[in-house]
mmCIF file of the N, C-alpha and C atoms, coordinates in Angstrom:
data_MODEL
# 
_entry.id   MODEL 
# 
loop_
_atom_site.group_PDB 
_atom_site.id 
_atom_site.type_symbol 
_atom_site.label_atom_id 
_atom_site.label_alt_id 
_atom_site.label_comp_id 
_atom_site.label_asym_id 
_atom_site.label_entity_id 
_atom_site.label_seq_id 
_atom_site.pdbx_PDB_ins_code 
_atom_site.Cartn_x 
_atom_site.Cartn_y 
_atom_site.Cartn_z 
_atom_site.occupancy 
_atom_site.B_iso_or_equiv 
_atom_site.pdbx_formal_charge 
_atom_site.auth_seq_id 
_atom_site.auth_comp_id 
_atom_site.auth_asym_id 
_atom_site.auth_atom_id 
_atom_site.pdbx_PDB_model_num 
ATOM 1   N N  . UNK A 1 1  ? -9.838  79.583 -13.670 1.00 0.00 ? 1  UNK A N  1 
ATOM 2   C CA . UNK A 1 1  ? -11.258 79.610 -14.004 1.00 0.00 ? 1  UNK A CA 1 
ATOM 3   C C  . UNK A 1 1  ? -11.556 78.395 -14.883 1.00 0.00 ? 1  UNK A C  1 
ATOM 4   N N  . UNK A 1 2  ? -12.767 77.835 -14.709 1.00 0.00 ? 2  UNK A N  1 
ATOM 5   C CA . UNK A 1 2  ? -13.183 76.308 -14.912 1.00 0.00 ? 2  UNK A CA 1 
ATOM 6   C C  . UNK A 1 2  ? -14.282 76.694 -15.563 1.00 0.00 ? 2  UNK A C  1 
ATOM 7   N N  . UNK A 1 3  ? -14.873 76.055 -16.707 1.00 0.00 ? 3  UNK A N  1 
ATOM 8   C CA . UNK A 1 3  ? -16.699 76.061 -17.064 1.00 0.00 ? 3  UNK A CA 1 
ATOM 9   C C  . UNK A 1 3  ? -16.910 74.362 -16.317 1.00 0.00 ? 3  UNK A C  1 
ATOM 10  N N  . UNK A 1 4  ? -17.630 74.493 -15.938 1.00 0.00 ? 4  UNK A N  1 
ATOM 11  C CA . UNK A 1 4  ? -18.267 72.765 -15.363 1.00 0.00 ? 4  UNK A CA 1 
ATOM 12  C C  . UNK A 1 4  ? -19.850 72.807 -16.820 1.00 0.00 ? 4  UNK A C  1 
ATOM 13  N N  . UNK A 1 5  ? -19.958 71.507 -17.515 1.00 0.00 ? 5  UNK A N  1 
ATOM 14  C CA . UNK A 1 5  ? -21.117 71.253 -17.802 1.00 0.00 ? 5  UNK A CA 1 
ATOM 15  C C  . UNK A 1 5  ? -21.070 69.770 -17.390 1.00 0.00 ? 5  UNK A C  1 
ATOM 16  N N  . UNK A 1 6  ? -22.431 70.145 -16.813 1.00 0.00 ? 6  UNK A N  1 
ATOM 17  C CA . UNK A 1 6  ? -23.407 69.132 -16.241 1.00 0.00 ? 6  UNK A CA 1 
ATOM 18  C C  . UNK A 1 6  ? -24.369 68.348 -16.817 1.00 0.00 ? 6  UNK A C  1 
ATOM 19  N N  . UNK A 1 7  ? -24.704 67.415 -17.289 1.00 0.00 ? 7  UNK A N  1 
ATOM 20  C CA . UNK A 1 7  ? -25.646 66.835 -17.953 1.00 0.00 ? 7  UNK A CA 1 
ATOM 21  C C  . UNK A 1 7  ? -26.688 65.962 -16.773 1.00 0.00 ? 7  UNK A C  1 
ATOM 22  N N  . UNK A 1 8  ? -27.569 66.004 -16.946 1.00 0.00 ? 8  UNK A N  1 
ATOM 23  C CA . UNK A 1 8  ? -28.483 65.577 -16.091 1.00 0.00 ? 8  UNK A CA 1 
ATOM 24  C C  . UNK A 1 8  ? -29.535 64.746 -16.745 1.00 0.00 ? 8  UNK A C  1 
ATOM 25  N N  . UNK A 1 9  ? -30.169 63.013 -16.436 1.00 0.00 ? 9  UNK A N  1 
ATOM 26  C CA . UNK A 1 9  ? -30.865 62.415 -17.159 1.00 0.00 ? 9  UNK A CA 1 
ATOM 27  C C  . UNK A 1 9  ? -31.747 61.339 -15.878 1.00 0.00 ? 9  UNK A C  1 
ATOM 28  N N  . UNK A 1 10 ? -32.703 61.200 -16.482 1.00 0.00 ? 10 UNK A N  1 
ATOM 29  C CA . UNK A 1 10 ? -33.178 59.970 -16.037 1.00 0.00 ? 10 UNK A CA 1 
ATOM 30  C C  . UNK A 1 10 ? -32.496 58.868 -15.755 1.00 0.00 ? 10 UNK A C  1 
ATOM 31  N N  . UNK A 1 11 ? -32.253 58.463 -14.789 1.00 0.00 ? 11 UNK A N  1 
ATOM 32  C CA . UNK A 1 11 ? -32.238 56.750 -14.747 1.00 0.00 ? 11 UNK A CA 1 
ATOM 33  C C  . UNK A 1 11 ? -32.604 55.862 -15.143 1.00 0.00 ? 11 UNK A C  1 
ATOM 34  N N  . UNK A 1 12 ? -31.716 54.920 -16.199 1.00 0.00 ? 12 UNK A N  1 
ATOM 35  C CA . UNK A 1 12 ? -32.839 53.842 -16.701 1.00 0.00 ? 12 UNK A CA 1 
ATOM 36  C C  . UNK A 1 12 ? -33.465 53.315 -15.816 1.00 0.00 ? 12 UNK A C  1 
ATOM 37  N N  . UNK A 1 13 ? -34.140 53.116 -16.727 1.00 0.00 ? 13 UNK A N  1 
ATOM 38  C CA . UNK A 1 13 ? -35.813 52.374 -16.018 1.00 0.00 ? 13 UNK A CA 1 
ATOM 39  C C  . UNK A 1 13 ? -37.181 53.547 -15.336 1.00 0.00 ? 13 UNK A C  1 
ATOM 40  N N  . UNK A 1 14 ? -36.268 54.300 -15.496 1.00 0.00 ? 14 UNK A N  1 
ATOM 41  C CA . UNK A 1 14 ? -37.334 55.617 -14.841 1.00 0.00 ? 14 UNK A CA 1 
ATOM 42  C C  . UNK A 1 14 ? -38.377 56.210 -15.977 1.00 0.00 ? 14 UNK A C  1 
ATOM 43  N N  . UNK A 1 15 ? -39.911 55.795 -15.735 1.00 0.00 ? 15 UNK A N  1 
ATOM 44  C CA . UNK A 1 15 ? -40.316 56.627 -17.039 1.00 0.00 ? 15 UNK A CA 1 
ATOM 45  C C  . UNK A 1 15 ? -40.024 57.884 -17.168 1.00 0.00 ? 15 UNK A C  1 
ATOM 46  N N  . UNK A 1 16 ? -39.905 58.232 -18.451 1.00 0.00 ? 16 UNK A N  1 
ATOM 47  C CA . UNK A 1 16 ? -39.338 59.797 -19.167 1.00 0.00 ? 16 UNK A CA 1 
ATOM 48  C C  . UNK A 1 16 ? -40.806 60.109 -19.948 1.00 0.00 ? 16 UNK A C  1 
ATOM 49  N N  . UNK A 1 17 ? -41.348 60.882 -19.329 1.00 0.00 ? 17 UNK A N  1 
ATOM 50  C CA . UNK A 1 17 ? -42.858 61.296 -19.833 1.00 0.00 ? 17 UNK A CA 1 
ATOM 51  C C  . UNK A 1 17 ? -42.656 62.271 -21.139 1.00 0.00 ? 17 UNK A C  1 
ATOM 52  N N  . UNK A 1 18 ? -41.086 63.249 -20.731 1.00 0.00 ? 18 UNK A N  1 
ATOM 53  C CA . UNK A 1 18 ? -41.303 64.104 -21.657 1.00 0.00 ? 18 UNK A CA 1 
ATOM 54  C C  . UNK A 1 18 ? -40.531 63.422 -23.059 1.00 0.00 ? 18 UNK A C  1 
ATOM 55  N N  . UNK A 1 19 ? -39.553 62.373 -22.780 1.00 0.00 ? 19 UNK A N  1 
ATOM 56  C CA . UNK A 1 19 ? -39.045 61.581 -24.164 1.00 0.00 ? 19 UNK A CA 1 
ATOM 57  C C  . UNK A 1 19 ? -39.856 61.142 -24.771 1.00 0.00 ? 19 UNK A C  1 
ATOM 58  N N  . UNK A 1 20 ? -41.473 60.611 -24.307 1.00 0.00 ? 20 UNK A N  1 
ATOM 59  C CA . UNK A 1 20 ? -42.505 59.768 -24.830 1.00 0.00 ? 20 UNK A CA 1 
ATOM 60  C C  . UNK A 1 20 ? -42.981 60.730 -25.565 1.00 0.00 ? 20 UNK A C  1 
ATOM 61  N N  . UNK A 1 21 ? -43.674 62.226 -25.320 1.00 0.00 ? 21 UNK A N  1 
ATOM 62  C CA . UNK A 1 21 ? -43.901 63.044 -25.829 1.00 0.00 ? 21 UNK A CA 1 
ATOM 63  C C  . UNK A 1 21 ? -43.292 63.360 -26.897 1.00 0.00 ? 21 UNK A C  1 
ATOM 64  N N  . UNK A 1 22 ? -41.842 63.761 -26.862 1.00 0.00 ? 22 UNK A N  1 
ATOM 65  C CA . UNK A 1 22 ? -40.945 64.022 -27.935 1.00 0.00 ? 22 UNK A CA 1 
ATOM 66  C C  . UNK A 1 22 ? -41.123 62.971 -29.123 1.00 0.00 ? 22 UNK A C  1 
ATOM 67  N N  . UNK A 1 23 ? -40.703 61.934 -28.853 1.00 0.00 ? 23 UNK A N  1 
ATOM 68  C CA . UNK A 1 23 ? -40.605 60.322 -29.638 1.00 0.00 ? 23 UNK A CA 1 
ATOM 69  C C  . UNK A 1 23 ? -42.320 60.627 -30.111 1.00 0.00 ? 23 UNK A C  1 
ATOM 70  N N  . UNK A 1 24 ? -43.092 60.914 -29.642 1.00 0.00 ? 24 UNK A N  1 
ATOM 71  C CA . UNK A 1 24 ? -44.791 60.862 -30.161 1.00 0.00 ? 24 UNK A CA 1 
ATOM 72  C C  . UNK A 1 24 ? -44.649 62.254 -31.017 1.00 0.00 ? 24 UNK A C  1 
ATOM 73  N N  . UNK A 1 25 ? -44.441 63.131 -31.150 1.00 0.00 ? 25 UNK A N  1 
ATOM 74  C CA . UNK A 1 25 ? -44.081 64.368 -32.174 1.00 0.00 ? 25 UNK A CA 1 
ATOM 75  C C  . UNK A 1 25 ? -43.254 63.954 -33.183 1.00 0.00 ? 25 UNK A C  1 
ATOM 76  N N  . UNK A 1 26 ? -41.911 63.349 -32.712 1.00 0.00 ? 26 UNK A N  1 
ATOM 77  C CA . UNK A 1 26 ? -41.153 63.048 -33.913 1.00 0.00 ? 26 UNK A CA 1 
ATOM 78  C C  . UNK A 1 26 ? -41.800 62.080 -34.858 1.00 0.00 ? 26 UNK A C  1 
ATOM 79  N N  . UNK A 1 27 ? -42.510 61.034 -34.594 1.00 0.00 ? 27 UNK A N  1 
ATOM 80  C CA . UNK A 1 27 ? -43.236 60.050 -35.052 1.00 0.00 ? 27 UNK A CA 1 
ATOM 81  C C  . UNK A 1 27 ? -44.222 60.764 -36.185 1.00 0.00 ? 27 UNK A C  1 
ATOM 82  N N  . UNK A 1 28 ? -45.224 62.144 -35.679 1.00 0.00 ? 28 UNK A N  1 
ATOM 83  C CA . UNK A 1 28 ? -46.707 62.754 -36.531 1.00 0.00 ? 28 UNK A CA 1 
ATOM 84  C C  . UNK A 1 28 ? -45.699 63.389 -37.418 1.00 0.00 ? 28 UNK A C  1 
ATOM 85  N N  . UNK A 1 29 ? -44.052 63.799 -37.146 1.00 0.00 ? 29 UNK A N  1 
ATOM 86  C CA . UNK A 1 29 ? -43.143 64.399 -38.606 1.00 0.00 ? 29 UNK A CA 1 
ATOM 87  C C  . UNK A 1 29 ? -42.791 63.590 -39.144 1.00 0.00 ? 29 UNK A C  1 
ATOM 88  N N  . UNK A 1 30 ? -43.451 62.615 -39.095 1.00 0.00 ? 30 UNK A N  1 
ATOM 89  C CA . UNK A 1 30 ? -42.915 60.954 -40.137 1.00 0.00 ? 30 UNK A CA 1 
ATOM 90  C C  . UNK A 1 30 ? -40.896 61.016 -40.173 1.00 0.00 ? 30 UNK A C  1 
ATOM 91  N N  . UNK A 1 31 ? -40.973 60.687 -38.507 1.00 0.00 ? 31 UNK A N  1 
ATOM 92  C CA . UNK A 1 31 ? -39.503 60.675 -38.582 1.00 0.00 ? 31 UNK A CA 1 
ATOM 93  C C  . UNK A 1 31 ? -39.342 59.356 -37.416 1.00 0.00 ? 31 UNK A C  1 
ATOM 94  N N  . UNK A 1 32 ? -39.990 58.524 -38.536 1.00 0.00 ? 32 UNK A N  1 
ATOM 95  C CA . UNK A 1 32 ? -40.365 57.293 -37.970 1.00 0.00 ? 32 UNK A CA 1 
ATOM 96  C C  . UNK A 1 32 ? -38.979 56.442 -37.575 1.00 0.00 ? 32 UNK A C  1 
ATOM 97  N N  . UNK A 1 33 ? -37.680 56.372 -37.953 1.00 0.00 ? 33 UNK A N  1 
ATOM 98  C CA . UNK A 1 33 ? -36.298 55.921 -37.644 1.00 0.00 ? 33 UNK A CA 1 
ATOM 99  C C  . UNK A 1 33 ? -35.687 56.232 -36.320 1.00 0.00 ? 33 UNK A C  1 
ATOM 100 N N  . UNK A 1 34 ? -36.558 56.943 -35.279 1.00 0.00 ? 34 UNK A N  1 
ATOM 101 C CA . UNK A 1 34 ? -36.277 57.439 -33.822 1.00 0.00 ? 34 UNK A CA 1 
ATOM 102 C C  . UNK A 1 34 ? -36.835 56.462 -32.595 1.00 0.00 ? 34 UNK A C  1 
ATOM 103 N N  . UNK A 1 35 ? -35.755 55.972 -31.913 1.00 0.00 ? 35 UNK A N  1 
ATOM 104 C CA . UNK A 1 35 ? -36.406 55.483 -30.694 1.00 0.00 ? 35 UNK A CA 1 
ATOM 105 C C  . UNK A 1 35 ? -35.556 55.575 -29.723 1.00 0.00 ? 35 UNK A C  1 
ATOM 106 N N  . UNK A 1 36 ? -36.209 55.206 -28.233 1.00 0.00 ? 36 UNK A N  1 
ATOM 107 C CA . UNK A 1 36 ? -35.793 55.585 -27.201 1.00 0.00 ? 36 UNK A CA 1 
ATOM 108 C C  . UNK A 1 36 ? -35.436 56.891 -26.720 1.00 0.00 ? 36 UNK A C  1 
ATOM 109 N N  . UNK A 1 37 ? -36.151 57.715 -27.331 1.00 0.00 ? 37 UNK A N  1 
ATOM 110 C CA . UNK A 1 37 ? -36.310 59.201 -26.769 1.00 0.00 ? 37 UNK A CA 1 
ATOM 111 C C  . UNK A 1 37 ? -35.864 59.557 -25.178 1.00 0.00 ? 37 UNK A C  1 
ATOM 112 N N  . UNK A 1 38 ? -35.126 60.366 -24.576 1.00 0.00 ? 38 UNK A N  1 
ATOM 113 C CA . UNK A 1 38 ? -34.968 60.474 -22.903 1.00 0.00 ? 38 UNK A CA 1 
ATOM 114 C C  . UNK A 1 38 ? -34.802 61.771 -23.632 1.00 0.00 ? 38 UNK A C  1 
ATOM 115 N N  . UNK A 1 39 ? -35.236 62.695 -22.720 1.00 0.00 ? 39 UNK A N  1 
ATOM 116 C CA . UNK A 1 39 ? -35.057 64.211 -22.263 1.00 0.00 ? 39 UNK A CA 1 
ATOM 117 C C  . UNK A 1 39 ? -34.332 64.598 -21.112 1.00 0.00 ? 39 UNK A C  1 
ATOM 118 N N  . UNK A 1 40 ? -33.088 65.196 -20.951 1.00 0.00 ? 40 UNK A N  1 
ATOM 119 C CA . UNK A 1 40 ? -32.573 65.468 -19.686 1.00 0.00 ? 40 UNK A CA 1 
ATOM 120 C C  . UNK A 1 40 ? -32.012 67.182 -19.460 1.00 0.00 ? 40 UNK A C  1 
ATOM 121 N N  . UNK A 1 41 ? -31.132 67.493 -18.949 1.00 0.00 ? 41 UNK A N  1 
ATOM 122 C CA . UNK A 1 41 ? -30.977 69.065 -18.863 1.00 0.00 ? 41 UNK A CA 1 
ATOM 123 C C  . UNK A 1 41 ? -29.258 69.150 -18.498 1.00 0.00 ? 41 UNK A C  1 
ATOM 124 N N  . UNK A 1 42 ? -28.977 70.506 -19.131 1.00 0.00 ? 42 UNK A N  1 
ATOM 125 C CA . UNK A 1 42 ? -27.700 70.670 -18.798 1.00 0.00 ? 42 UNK A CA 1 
ATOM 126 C C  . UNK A 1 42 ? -27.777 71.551 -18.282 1.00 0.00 ? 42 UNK A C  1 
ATOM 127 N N  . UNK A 1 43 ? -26.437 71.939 -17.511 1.00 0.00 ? 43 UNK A N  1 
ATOM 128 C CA . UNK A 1 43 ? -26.497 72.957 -16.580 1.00 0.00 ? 43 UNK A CA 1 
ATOM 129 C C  . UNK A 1 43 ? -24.948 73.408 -17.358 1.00 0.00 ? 43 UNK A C  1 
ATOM 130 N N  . UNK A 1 44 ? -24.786 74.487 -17.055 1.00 0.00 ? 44 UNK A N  1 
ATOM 131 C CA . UNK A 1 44 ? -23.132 75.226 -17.444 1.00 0.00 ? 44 UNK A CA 1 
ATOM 132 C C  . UNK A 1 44 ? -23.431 76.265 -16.810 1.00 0.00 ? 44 UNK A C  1 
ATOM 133 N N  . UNK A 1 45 ? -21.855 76.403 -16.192 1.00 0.00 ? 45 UNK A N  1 
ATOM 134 C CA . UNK A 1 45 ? -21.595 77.729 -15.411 1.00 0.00 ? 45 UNK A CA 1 
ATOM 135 C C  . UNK A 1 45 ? -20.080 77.590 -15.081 1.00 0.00 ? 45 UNK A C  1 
ATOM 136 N N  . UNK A 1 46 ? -19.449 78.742 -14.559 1.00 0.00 ? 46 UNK A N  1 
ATOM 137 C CA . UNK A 1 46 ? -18.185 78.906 -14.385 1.00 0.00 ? 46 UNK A CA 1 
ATOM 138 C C  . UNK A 1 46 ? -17.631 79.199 -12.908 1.00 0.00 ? 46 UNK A C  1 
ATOM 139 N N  . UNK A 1 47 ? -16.803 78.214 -12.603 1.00 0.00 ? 47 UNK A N  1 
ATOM 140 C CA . UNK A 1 47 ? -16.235 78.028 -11.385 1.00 0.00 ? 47 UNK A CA 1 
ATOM 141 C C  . UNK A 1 47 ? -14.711 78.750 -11.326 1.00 0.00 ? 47 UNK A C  1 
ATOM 142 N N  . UNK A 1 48 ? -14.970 79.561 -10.386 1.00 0.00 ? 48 UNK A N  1 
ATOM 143 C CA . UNK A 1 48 ? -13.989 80.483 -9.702  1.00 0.00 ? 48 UNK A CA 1 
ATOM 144 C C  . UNK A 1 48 ? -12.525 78.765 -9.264  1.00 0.00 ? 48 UNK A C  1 
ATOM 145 N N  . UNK A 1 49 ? -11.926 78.143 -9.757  1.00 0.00 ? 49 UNK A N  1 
ATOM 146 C CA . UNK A 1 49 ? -10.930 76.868 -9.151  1.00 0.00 ? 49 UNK A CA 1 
ATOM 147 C C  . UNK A 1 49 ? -10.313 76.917 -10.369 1.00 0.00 ? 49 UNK A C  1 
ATOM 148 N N  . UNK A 1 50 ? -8.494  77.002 -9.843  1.00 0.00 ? 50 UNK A N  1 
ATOM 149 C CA . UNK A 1 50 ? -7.763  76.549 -10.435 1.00 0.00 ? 50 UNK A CA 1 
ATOM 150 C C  . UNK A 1 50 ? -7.480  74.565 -10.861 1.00 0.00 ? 50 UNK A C  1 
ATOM 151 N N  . UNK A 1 51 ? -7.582  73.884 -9.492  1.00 0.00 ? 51 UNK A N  1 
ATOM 152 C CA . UNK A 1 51 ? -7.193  72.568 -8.830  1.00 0.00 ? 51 UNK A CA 1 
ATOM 153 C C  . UNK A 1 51 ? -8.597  71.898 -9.557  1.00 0.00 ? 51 UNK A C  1 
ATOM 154 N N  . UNK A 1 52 ? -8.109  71.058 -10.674 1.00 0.00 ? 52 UNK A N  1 
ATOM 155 C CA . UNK A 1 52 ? -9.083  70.525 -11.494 1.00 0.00 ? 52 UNK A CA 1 
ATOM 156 C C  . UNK A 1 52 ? -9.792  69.257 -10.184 1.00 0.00 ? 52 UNK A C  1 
ATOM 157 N N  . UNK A 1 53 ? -9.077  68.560 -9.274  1.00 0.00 ? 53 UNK A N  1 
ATOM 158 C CA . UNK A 1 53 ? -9.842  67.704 -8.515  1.00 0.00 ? 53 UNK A CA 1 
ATOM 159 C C  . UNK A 1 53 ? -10.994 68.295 -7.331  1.00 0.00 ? 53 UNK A C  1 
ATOM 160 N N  . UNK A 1 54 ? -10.155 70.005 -7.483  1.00 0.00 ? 54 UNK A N  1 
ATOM 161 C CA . UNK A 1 54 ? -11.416 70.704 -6.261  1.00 0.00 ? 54 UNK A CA 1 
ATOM 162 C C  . UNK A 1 54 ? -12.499 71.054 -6.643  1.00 0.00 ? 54 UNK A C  1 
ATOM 163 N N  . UNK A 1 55 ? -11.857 71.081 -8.182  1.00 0.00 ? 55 UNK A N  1 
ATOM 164 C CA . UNK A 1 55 ? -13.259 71.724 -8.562  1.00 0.00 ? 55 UNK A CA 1 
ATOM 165 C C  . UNK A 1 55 ? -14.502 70.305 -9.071  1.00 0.00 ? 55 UNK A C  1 
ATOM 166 N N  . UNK A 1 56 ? -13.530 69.202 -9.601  1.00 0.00 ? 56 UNK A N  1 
ATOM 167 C CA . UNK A 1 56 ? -14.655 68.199 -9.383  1.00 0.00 ? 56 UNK A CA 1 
ATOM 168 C C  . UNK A 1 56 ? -15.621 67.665 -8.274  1.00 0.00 ? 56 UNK A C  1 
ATOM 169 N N  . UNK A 1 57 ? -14.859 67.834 -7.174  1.00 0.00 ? 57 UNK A N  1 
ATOM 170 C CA . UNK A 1 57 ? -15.574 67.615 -5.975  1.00 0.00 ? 57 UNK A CA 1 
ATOM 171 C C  . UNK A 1 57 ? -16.302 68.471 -5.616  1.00 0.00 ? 57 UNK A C  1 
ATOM 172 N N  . UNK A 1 58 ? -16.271 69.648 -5.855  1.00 0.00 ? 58 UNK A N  1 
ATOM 173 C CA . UNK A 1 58 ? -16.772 70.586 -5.401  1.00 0.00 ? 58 UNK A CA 1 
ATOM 174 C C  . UNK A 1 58 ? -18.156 70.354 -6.800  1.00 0.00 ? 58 UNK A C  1 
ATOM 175 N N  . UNK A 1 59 ? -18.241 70.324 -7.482  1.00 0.00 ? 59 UNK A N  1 
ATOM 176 C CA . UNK A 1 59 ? -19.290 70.236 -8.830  1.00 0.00 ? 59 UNK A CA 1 
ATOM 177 C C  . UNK A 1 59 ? -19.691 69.063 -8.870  1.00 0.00 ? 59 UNK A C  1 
ATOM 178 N N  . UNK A 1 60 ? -19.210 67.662 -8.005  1.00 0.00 ? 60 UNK A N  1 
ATOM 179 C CA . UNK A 1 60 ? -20.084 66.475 -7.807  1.00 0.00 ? 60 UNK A CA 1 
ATOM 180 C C  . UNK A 1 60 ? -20.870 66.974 -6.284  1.00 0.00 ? 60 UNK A C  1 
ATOM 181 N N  . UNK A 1 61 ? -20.742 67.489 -5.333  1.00 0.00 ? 61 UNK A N  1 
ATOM 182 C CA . UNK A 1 61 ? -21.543 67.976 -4.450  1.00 0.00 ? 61 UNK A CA 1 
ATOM 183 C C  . UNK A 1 61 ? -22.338 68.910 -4.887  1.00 0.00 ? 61 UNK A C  1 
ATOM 184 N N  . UNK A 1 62 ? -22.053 69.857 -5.536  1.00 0.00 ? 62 UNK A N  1 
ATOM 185 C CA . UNK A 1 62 ? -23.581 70.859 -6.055  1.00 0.00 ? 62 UNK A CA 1 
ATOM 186 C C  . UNK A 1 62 ? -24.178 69.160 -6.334  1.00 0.00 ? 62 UNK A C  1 
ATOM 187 N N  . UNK A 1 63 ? -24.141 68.905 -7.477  1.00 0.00 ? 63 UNK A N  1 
ATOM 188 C CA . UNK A 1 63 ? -24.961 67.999 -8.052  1.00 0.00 ? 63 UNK A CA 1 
ATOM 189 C C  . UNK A 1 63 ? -25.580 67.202 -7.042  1.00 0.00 ? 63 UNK A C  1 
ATOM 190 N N  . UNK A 1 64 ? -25.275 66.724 -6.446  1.00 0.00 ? 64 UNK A N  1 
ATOM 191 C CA . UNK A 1 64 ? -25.651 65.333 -4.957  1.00 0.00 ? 64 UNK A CA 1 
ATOM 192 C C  . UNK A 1 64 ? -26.313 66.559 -4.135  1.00 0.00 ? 64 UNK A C  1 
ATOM 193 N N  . UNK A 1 65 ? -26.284 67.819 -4.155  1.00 0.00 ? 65 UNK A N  1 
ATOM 194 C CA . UNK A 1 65 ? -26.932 68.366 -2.997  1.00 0.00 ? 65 UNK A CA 1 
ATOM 195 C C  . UNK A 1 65 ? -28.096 69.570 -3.873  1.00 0.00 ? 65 UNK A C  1 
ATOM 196 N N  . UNK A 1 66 ? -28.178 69.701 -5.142  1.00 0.00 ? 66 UNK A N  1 
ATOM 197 C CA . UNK A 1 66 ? -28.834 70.429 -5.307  1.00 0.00 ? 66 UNK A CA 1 
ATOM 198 C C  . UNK A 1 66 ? -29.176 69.994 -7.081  1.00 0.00 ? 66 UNK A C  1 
ATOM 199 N N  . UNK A 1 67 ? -28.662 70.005 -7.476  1.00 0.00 ? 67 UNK A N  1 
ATOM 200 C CA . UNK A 1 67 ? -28.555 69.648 -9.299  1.00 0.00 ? 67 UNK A CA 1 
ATOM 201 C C  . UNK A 1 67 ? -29.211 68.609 -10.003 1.00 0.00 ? 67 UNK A C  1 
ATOM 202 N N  . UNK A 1 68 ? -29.339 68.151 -8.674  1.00 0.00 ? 68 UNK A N  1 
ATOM 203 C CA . UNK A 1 68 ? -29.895 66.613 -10.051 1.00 0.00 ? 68 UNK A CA 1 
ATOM 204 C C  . UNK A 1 68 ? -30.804 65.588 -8.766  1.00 0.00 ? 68 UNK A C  1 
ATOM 205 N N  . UNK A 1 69 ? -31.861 65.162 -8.417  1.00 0.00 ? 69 UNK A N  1 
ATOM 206 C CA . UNK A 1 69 ? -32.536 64.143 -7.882  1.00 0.00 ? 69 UNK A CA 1 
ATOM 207 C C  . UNK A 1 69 ? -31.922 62.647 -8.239  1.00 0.00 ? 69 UNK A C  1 
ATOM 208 N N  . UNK A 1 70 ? -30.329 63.111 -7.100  1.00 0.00 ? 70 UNK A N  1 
ATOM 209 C CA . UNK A 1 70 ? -30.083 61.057 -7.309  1.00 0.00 ? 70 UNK A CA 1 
ATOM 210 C C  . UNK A 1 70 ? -30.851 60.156 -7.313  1.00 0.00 ? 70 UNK A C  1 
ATOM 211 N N  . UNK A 1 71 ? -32.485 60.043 -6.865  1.00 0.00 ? 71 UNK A N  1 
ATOM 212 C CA . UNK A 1 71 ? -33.124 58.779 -6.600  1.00 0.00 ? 71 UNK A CA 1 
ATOM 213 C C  . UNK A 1 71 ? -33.259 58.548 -7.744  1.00 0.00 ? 71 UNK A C  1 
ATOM 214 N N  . UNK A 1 72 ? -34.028 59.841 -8.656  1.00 0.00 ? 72 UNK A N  1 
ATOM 215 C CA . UNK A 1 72 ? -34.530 59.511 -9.899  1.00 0.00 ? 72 UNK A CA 1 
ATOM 216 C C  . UNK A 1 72 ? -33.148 59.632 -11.112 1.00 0.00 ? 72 UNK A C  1 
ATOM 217 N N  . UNK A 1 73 ? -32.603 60.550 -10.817 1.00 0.00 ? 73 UNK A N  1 
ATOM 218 C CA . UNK A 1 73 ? -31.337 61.136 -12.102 1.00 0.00 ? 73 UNK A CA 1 
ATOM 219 C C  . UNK A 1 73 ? -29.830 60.826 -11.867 1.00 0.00 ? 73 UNK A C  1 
ATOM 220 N N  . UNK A 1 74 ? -29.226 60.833 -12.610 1.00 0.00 ? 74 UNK A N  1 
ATOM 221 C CA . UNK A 1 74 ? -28.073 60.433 -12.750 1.00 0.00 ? 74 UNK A CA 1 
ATOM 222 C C  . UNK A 1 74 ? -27.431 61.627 -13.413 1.00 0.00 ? 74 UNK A C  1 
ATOM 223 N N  . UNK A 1 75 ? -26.203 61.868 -13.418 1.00 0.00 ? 75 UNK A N  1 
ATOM 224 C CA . UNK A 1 75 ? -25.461 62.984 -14.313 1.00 0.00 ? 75 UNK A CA 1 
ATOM 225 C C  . UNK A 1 75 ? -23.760 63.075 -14.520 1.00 0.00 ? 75 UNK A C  1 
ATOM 226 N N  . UNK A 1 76 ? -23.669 63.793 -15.186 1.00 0.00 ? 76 UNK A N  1 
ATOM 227 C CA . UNK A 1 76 ? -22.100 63.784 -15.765 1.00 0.00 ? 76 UNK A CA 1 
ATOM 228 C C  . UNK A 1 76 ? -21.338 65.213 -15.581 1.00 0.00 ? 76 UNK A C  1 
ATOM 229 N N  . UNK A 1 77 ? -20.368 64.723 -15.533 1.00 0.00 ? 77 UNK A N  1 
ATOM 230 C CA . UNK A 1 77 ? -19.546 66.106 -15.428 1.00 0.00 ? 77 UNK A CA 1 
ATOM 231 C C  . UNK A 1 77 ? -18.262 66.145 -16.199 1.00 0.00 ? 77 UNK A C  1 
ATOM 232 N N  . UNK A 1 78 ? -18.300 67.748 -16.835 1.00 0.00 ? 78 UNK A N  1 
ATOM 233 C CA . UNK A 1 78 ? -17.367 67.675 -18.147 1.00 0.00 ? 78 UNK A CA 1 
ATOM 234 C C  . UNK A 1 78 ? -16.521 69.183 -17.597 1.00 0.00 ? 78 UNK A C  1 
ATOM 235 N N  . UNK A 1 79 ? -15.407 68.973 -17.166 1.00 0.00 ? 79 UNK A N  1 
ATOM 236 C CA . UNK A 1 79 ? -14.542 70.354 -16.713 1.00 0.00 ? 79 UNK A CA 1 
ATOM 237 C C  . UNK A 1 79 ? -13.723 70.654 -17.859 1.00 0.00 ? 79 UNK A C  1 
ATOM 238 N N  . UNK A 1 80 ? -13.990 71.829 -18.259 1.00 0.00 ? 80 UNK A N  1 
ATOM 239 C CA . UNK A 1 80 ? -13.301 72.774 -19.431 1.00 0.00 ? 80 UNK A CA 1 
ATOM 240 C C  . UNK A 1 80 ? -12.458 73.545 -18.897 1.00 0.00 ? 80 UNK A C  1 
ATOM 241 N N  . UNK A 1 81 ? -11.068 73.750 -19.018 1.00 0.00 ? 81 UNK A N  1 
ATOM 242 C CA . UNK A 1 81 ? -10.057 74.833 -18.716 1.00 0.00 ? 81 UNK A CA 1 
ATOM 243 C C  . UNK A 1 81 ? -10.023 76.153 -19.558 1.00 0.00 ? 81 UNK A C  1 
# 
C-alpha cells in the first residue's frame, strides 16, 4: 500500500486569476513582502501497489488522463510507503 500526493499547478506563463486574488488580499493585510502568488491543488489518496515503478506509472496516467489539464497544468508526484 502506497499514498500518491499529487500536486497540481499552473504553467508558467499561464495567468493564475486565483494567485492574483490571493497576492491582492495578502497585500489589504499589509503583508506587503509577498509576490508571485500561484494557487494550485493537491490530490492524496492511497494506491492498492506494492512495485513503486507501477505505481508511478500508473499515478502519472491518472494525472495525463484525468488529474491535471496538461495544456494548462503541470504536476508532481510524491510516493509514500
Amino acid at each position: 500500500m502506497m499514498k500518491a500526493i499529487v500536486n497540481v499547478f499552473l504553467k508558467a506563463g499561464v495567468l493564475d486569476s486565483q494567485g492574483k486574488a490571493v497576492h491582492h488580499a495578502l497585500a489589504s493585510l499589509h503583508f506587503d513582502n509577498v509576490s508571485n502568488v500561484r494557487v494550485g491543488k493537491q490530490i492524496i489518496f492511497s494506491l492498492d501497489e506494492k512495485e513503486e515503478k507501477k505505481a508511478m506509472a500508473d499515478v502519472t496516467k491518472m494525472c495525463e488522463e484525468l488529474l491535471a489539464n496538461t495544456v494548462i497544468e503541470d504536476y508532481t508526484i510524491e510516493l509514500v510507503k
